[in-house]
Backbone as CSV, one residue per row, in Angstrom:
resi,resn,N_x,N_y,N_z,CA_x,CA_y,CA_z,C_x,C_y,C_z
1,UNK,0.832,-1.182,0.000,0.000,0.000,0.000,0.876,1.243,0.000
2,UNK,0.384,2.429,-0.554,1.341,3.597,-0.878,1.062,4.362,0.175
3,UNK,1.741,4.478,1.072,1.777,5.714,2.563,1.536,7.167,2.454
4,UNK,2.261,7.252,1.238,2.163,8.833,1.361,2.016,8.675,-0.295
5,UNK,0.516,9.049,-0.322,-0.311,8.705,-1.467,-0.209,10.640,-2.588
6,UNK,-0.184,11.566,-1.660,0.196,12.232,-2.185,0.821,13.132,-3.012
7,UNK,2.257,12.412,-2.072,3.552,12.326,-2.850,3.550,11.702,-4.226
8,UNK,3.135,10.688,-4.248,3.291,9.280,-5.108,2.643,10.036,-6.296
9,UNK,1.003,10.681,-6.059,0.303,11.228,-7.260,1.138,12.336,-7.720
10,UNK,1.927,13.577,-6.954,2.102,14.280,-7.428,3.308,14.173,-8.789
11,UNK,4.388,12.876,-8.175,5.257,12.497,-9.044,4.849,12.478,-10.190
12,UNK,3.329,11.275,-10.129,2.875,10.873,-11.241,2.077,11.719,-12.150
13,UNK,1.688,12.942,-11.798,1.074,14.128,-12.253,2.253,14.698,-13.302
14,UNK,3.613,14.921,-12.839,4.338,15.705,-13.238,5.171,14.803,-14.210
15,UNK,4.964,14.020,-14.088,5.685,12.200,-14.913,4.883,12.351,-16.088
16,UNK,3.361,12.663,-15.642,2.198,12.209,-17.309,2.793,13.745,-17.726
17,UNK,3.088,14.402,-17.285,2.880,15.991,-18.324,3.839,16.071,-18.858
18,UNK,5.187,15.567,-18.588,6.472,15.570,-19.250,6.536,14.732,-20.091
19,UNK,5.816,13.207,-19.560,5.768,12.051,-21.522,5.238,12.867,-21.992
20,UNK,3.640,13.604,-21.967,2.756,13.905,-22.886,3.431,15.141,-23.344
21,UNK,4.036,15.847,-23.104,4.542,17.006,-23.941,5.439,16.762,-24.612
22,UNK,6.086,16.027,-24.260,7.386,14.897,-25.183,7.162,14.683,-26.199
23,UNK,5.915,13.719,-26.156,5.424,12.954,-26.848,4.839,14.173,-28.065
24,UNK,3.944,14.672,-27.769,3.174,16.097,-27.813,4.109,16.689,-29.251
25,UNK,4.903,17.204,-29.033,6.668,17.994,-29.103,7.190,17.396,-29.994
26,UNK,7.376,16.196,-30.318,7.965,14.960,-31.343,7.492,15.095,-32.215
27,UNK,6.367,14.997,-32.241,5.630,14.764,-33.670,4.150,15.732,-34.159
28,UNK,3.964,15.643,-32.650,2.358,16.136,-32.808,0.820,15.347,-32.602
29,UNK,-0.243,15.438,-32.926,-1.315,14.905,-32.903,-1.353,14.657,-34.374
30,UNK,-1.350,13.475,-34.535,-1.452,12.937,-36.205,-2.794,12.945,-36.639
31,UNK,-3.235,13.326,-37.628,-4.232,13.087,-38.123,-5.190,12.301,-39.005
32,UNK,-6.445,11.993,-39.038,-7.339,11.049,-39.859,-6.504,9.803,-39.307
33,UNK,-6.713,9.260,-38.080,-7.046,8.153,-37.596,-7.201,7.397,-37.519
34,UNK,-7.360,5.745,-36.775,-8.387,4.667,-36.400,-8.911,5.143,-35.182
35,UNK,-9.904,5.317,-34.219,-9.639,5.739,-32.875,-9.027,4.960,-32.197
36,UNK,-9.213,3.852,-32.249,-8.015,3.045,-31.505,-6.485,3.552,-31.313
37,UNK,-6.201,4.182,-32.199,-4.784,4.791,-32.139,-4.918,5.965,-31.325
38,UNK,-5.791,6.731,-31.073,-5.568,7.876,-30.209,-6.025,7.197,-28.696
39,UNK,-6.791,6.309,-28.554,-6.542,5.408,-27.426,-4.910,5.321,-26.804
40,UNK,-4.739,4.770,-27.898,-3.206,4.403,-27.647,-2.085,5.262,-27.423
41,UNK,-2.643,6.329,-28.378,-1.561,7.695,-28.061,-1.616,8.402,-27.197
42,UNK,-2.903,8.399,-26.262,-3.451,9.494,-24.829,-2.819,8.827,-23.750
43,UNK,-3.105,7.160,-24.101,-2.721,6.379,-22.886,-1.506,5.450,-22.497
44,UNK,-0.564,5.731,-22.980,0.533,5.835,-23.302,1.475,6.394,-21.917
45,UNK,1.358,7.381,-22.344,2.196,8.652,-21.303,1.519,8.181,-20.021
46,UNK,-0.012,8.230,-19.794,-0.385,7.941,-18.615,-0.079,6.168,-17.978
47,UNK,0.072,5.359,-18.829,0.858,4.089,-17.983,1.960,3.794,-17.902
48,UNK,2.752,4.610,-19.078,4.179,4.954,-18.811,4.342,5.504,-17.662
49,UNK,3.890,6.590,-16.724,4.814,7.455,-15.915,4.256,6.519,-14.761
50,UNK,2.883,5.805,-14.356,2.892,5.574,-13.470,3.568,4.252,-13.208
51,UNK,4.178,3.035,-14.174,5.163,1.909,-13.493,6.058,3.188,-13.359
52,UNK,6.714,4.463,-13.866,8.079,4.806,-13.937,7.764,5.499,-12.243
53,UNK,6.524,5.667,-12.039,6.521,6.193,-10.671,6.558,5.243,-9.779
54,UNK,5.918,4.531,-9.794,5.100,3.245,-8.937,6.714,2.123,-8.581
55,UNK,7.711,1.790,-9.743,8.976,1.342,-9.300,9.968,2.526,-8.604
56,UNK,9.652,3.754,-9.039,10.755,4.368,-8.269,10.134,4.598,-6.724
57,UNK,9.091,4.942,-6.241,8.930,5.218,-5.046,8.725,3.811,-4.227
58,UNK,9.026,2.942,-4.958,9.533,1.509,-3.894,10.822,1.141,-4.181
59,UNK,11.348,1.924,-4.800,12.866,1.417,-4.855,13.458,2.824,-3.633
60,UNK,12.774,3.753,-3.922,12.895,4.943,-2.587,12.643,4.276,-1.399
61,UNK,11.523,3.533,-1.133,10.871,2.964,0.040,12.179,2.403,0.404
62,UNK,12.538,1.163,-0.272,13.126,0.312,0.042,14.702,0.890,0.392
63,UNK,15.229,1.699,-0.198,16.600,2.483,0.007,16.683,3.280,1.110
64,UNK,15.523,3.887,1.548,15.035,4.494,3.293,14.753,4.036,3.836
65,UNK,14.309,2.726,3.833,14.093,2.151,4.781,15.601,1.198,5.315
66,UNK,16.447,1.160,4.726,17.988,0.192,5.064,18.411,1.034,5.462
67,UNK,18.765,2.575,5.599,19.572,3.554,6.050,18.591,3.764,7.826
């Protein structure tokens, strides 16, 4: 369970806005479609940042908690 649930979202707040502008920034919003692909392109950034959050604040846990 995540303790300090706060923390954890705010990472992950600032994690989705940096893929998505990345992402954003690269290329752009492509146009004429499948929608399935803009599925894929919105949600992306948002399950990217949260394993990139979700492993780092237990690899934090775990590194504060041995010291």
């Amino acid at each position: 369970m995540i303790k300090n649930f706060s923390l954890f979202f705010r990472c992950y707040l600032v994690g989705t806005i940096i893929i998505f502008l990345l992402q954003i920034y690269g290329g752009a919003i492509p146009q004429n479609q499948d929608p399935y692909f803009y599925v894929g392109f919105f949600a992306t950034p948002l399950l990217l940042s949260f394993w990139i959050t979700f492993i780092s604040y237990h690899l934090l846990k775990l590194i504060h908690s041995k010291t």
